[in-house]
C-alpha positions as CSV (number, residue, x, y, z in Angstrom):
1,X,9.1,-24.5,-20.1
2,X,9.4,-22.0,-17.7
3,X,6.1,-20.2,-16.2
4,X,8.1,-16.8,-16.2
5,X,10.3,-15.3,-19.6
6,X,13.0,-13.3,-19.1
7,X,10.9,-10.3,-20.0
8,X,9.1,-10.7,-16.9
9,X,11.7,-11.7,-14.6
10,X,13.4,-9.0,-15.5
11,X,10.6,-6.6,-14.9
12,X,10.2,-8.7,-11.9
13,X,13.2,-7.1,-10.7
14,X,12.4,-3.6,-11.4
15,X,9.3,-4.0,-10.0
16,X,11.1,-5.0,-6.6
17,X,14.0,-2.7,-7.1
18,X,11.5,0.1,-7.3
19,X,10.1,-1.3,-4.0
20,X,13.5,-0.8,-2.2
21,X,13.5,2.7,-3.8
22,X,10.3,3.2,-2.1
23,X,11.1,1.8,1.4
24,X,14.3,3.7,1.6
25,X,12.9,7.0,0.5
26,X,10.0,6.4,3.0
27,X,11.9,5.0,6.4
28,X,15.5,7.7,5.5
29,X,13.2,10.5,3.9
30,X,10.5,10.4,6.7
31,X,13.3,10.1,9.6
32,X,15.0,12.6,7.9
33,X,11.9,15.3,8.7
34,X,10.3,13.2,12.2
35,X,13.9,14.0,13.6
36,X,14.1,18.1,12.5
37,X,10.0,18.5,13.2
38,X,9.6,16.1,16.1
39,X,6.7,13.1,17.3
40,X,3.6,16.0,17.3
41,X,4.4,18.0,14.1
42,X,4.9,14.4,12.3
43,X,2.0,13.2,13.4
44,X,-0.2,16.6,11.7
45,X,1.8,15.4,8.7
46,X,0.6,11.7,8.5
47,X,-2.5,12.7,9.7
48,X,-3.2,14.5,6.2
49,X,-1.5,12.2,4.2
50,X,-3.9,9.6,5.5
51,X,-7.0,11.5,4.5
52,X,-6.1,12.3,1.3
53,X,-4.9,8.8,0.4
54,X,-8.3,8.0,1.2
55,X,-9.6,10.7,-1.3
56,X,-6.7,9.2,-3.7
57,X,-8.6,5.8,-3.6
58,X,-11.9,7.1,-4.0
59,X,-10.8,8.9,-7.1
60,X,-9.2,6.2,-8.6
61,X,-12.4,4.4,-8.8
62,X,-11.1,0.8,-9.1
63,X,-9.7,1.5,-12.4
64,X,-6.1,0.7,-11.2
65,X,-6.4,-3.5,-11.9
66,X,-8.6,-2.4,-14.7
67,X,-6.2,-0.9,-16.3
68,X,-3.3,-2.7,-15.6
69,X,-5.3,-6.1,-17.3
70,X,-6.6,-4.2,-20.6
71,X,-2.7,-2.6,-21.3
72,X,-1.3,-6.2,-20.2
73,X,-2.7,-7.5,-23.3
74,X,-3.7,-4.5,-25.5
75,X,-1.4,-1.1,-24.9
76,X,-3.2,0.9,-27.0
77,X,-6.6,0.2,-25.4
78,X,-4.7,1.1,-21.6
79,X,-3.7,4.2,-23.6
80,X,-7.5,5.1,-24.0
81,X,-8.8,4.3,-21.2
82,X,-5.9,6.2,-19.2
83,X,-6.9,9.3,-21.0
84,X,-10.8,8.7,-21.3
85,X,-10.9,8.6,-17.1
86,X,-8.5,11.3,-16.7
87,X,-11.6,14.1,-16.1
88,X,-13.1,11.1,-13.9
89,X,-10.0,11.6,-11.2
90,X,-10.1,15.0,-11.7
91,X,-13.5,15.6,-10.6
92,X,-14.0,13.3,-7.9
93,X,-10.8,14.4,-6.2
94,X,-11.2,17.8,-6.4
95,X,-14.7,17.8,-5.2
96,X,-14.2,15.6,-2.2
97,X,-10.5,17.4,-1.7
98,X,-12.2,20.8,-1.5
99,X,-15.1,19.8,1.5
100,X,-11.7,18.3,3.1
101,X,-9.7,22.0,2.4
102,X,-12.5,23.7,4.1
103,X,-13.1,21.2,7.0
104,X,-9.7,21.5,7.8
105,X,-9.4,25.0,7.6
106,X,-11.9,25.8,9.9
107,X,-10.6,22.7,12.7
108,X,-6.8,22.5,12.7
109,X,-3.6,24.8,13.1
110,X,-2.5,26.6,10.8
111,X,0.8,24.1,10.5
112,X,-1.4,21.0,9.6
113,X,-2.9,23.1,7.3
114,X,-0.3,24.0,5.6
115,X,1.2,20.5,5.5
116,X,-2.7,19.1,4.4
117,X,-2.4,21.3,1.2
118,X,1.2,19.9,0.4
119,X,-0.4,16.9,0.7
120,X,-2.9,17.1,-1.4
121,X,-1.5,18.8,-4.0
122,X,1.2,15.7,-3.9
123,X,-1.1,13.0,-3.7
124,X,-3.3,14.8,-7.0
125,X,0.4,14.7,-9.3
126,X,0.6,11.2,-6.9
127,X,-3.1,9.9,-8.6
128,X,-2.2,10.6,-12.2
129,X,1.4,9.6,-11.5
130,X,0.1,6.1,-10.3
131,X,-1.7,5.2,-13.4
132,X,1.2,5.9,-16.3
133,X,3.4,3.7,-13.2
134,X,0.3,0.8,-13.9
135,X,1.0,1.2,-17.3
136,X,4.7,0.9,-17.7
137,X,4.5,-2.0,-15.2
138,X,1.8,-3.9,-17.4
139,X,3.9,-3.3,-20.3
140,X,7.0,-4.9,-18.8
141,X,8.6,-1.2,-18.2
142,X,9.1,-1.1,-14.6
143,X,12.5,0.3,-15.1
144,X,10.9,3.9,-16.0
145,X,9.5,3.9,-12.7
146,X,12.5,3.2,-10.8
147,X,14.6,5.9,-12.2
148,X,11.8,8.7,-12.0
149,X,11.7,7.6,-8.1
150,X,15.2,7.5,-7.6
151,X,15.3,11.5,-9.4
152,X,12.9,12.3,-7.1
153,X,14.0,10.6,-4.3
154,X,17.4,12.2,-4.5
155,X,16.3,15.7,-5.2
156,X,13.3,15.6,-2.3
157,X,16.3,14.3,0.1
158,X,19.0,17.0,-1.1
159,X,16.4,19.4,-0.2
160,X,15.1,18.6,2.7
161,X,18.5,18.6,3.9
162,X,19.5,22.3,2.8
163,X,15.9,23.1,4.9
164,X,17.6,21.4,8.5
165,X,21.2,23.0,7.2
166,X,19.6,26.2,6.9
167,X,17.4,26.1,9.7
168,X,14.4,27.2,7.8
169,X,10.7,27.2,8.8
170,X,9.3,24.0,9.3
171,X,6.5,24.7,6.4
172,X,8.9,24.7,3.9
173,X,9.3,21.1,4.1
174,X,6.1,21.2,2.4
175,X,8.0,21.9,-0.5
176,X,9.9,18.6,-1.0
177,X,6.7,16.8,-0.1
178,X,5.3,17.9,-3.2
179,X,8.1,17.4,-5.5
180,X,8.7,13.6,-4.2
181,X,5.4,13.1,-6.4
182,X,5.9,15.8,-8.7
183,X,9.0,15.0,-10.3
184,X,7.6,11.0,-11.4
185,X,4.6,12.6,-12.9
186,X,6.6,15.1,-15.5
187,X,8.7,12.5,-16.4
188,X,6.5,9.7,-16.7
189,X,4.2,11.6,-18.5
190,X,6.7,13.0,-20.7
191,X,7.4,8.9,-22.0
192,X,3.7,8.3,-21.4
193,X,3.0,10.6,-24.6
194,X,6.0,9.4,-26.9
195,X,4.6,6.5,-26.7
196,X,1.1,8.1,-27.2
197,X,2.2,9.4,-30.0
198,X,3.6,5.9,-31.7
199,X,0.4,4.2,-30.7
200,X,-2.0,6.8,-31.7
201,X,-4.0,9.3,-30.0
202,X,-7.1,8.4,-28.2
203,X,-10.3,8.2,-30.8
204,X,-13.6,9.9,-30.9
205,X,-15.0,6.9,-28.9
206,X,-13.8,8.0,-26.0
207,X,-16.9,8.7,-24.2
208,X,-17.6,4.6,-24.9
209,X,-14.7,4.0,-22.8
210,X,-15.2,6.1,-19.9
211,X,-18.5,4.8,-19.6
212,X,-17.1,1.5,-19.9
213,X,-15.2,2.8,-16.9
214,X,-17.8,3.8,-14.4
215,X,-19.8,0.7,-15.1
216,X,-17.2,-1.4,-14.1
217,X,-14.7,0.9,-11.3
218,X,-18.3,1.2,-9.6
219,X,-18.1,-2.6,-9.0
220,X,-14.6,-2.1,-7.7
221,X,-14.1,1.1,-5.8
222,X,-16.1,0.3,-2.6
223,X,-13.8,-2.9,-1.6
224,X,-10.5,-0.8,-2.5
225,X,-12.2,2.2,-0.8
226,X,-13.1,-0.5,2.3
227,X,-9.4,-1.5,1.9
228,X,-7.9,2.6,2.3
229,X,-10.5,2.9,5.1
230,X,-9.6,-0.2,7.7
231,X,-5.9,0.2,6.8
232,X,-5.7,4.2,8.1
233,X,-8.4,3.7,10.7
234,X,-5.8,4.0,13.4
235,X,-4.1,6.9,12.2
236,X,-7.4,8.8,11.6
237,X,-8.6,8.0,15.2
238,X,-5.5,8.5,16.7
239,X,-4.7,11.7,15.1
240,X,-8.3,13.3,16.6
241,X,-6.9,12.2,19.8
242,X,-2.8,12.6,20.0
243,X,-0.6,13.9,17.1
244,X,2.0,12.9,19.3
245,X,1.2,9.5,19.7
246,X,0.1,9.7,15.4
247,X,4.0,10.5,14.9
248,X,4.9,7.4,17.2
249,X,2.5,4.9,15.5
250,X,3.4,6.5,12.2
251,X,6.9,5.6,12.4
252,X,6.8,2.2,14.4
253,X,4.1,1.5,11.3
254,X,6.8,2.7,8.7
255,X,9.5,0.4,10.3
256,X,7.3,-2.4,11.5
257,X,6.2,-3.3,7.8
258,X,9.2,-2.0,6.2
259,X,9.6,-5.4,4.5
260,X,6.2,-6.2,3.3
261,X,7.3,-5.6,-0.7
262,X,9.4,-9.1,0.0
263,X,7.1,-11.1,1.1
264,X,4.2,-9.3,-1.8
265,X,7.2,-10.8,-4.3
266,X,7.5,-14.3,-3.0
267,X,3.8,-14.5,-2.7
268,X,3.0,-13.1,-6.3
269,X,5.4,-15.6,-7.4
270,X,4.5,-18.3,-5.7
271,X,0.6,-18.2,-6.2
272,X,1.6,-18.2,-10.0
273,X,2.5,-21.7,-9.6
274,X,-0.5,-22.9,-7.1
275,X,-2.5,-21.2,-10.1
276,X,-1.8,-23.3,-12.5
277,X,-1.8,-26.8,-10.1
278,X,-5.3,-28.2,-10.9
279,X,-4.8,-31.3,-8.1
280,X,-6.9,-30.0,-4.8
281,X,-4.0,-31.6,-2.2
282,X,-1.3,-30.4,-3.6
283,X,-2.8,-26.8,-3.7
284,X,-3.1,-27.0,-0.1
285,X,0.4,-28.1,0.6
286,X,1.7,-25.4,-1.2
287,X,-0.1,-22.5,0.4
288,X,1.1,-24.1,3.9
289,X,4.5,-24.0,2.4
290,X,4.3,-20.5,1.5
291,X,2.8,-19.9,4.6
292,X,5.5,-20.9,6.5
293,X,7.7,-18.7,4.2
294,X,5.8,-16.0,5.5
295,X,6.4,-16.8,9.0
296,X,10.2,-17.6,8.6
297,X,10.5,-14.1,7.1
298,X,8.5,-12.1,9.8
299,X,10.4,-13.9,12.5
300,X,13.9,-13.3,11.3
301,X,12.3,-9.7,11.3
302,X,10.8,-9.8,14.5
303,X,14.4,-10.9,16.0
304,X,16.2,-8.4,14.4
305,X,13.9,-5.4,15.5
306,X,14.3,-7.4,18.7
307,X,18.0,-7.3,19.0
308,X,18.5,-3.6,17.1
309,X,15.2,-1.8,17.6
310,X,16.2,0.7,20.0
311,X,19.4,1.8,17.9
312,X,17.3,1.8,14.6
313,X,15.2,4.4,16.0
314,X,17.5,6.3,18.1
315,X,20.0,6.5,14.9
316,X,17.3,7.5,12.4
317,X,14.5,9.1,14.4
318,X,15.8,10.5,17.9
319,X,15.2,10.0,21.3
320,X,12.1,11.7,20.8
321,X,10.8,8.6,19.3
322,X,11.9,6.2,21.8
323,X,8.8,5.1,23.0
324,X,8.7,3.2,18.9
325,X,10.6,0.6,20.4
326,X,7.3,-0.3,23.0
327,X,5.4,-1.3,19.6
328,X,7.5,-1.9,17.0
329,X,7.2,-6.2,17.8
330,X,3.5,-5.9,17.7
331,X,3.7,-3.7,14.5
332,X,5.8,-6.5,12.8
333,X,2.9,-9.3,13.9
334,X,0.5,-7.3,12.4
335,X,2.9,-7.5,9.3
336,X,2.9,-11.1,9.7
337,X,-0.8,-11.5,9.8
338,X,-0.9,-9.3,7.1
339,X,1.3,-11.5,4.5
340,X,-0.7,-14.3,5.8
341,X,-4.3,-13.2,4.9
342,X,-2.6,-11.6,1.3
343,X,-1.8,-15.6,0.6
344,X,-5.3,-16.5,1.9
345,X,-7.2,-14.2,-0.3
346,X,-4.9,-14.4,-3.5
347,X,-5.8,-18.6,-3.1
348,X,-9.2,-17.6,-2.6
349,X,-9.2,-15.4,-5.6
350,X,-8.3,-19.5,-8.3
351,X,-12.3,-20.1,-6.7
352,X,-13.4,-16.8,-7.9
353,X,-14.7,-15.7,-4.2
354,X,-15.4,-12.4,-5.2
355,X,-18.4,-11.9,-3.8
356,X,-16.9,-13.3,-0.7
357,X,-14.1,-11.2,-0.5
358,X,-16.1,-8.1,-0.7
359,X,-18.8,-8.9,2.2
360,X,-15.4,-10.1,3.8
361,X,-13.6,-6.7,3.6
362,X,-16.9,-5.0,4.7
363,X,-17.5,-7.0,7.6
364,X,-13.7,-5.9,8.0
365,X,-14.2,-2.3,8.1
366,X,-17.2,-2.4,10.5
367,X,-15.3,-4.9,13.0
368,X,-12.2,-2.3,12.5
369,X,-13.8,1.4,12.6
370,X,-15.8,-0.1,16.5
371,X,-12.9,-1.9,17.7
372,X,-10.1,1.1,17.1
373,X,-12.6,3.8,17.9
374,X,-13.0,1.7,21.4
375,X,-9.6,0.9,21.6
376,X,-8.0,4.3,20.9
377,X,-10.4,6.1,23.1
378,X,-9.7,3.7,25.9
379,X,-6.3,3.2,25.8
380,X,-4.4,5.9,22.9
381,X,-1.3,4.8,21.3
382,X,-1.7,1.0,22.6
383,X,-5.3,0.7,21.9
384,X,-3.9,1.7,18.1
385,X,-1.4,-0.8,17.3
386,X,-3.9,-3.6,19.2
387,X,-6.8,-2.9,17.1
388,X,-4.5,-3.0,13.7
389,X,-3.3,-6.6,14.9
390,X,-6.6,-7.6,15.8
391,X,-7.9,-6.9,12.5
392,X,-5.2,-8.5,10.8
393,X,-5.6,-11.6,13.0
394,X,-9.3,-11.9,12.0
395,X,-8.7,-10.9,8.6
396,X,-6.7,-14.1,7.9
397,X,-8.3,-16.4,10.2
398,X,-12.0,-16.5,11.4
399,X,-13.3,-14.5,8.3
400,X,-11.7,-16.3,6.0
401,X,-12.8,-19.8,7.7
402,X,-16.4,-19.4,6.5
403,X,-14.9,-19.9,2.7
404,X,-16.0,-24.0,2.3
405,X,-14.9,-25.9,-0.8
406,X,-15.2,-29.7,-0.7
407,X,-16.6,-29.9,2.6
408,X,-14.2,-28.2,4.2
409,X,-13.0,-24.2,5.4
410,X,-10.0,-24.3,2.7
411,X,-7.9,-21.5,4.8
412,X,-8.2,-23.7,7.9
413,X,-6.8,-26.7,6.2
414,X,-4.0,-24.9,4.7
415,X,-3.2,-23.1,8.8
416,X,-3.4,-26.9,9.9
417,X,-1.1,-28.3,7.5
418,X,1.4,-25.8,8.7
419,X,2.1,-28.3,11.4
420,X,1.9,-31.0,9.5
421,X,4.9,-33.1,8.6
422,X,3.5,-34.2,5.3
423,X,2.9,-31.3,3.9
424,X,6.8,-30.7,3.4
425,X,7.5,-33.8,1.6
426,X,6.1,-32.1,-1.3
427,X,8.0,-29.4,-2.7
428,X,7.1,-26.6,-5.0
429,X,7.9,-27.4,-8.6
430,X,7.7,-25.3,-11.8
431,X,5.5,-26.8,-14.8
């Protein structure tokens, strides 16, 4: 019998088609507005969007998996607990939002002002927006996702281009900005309370659940918060020191990882299988196999970046944003190194190293924040994209060496096996 149905194979596909919604709104959407505003204005604008995700995470409070497991098995209790955290987000976003409002208010221009209250009214409608996504995607609904993204996607894009046809201020971009998150919020939250409605409303217990909620997001939010932080660590130093050279690394970063969502599929799909293998070898083939996916992936990217680098950018971005092309290789390694330690940790995950994982990721953020605050001040741009790729590249090696099960640093034997002839003469096999 087959591990998948075709329930979830088809939400399988949603899921990815709403990826490649995403992707394309973010690398034709962006381009769209780095080509009319230019490498410093874009850079004030992912500069802001990079401190509020932060906030975003922090508000979220690790209730994102939590909430995705309880629907998965019991809709009506996702339901509750959706609602029961709602004045949770609301609180904790506002309050850290507003010290952010006023620090920014008194430090920058009036322009990344202006585009740092777009964002964070679009990242609050983007916070409440994310949790009915986790629930439509837990209850095999990911198709109501992809068309409120693709409405929103096509309005923010029809509007954005009557701003450059018009030739209107720059701050109205703002405008679309907002309604790319705004527009999946009143629609999902339109279905989200039909389907309320059917279910039933949530009880008078729901102080139980929001407790329930704090005592468990607490356990959870400071490795997703470690996560937000090392991941936008560049763009945070860099945009103190160069909005300019923020724009650059924003874009090369946009393009450079463009295809992350495939390799997030094949690995998701994949590590169902080595889940349910209980025979130690054959586990380790099959993460050097996927492994090696990974790699065969990046460098068919890597080649075609390579060979059509310098025309993606020029067509899409401008020769503004020429100087992309100096990074964009190293950007895709860091991709590489990214899928890598994704497979690493997800295998780590079937021995419960949870308590590794999270004094991995803070170790992470330590090594990260010193080495890019070094490296940026030192060097700028370059000193950016090298400190993302080193953390990458320590993220899936030497930290994840120290994990030992059966005498031996598990991730190291699966790295080694890469080159190892036998390990392809077993294939991946469905139970």
């Amino acid at each position: 019998m087959s591990i998948f149905d075709k329930r979830i194979l088809s939400n399988s596909v949603w899921m990815i088609v709403e990826k490649i919604v995403g992707i394309f709104g973010l690398i034709f959407v962006t381009s769209f507005v780095a080509k009319y505003i230019g490498p410093e204005n874009f850079g004030k604008l992912a500069f802001a969007g990079s401190l509020f995700a932060i906030i975003q995470t922090l508000a979220m409070f690790g209730s994102d998996n939590i909430i995705f497991q309880k629907t998965s098995k019991n809709p009506r209790l996702g339901i509750r607990l959706i609602e029961a955290t709602k004045i949770i987000r609301d609180i904790v976003y506002f309050l850290a939002s507003i010290l952010l409002i006023i620090y920014l208010c008194i430090y920058v221009d009036t322009l990344t002002f202006i585009f740092s209250l777009a964002s964070c009214i679009a990242i609050y409608f983007s916070l409440h927006g994310d949790t009915y996504s986790i629930y439509f995607n837990a209850i095999l609904q990911s198709k109501i996702n992809t068309f409120c993204n693709i409405a929103a996607l096509l309005v923010s894009l029809i509007l954005r281009y009557l701003i450059v046809e018009l030739e209107l201020a720059i701050e109205w971009l703002s405008v679309p900005i907002i309604l790319l998150t705004l527009i999946p919020y009143v629609l999902r939250k339109r279905i989200f309370n039909k389907r309320k409605a059917v279910l039933g409303q949530v009880n008078h217990r729901i102080s139980t659940y929001r407790n329930y909620m704090l005592s468990v997001g607490k356990k959870m939010v400071l490795y997703t918060l470690s996560v937000a932080i090392f991941t936008k660590t560049s763009q945070l130093f860099l945009g103190m020191k160069s909005q300019h050279d923020l724009g650059i690394y924003t874009v090369a970063a946009t393009l450079g990882t463009s295809y992350y969502f495939v390799l997030s599929a094949l690995i998701s799909s994949f590590m169902t299988r080595v889940y349910t293998e209980q025979d130690f070898d054959k586990n380790q083939n099959m993460v050097a196999q996927l492994n090696v996916v990974v790699i065969v992936i990046s460098a068919a990217v890597w080649c075609f970046f390579e060979l059509f680098g310098e025309w993606v950018v020029r067509t899409l971005y401008g020769v503004e944003f020429e100087q992309v092309n100096d990074i964009l290789g190293i950007m895709v390694l860091a991709c590489l190194f990214s899928g890598l330690s994704t497979v690493a940790e997800k295998y780590l995950i079937k021995f419960n190293a949870y308590d590794f994982l999270q004094k991995k990721t803070n170790t992470l953020v330590v090594f990260n924040i010193v080495v890019t605050m070094v490296a940026v001040y030192f060097y700028g741009l370059y000193g950016a994209i090298f400190s993302i790729l080193a953390t990458e590249v320590i993220s899936t090696t030497l930290l994840n060496y120290f994990f030992v099960r059966q005498k031996k640093s598990i991730i190291l034997d699966t790295h080694k096996r890469i080159i190892l002839p036998a390990t392809y003469l077993q294939r991946f096999r469905s139970e």
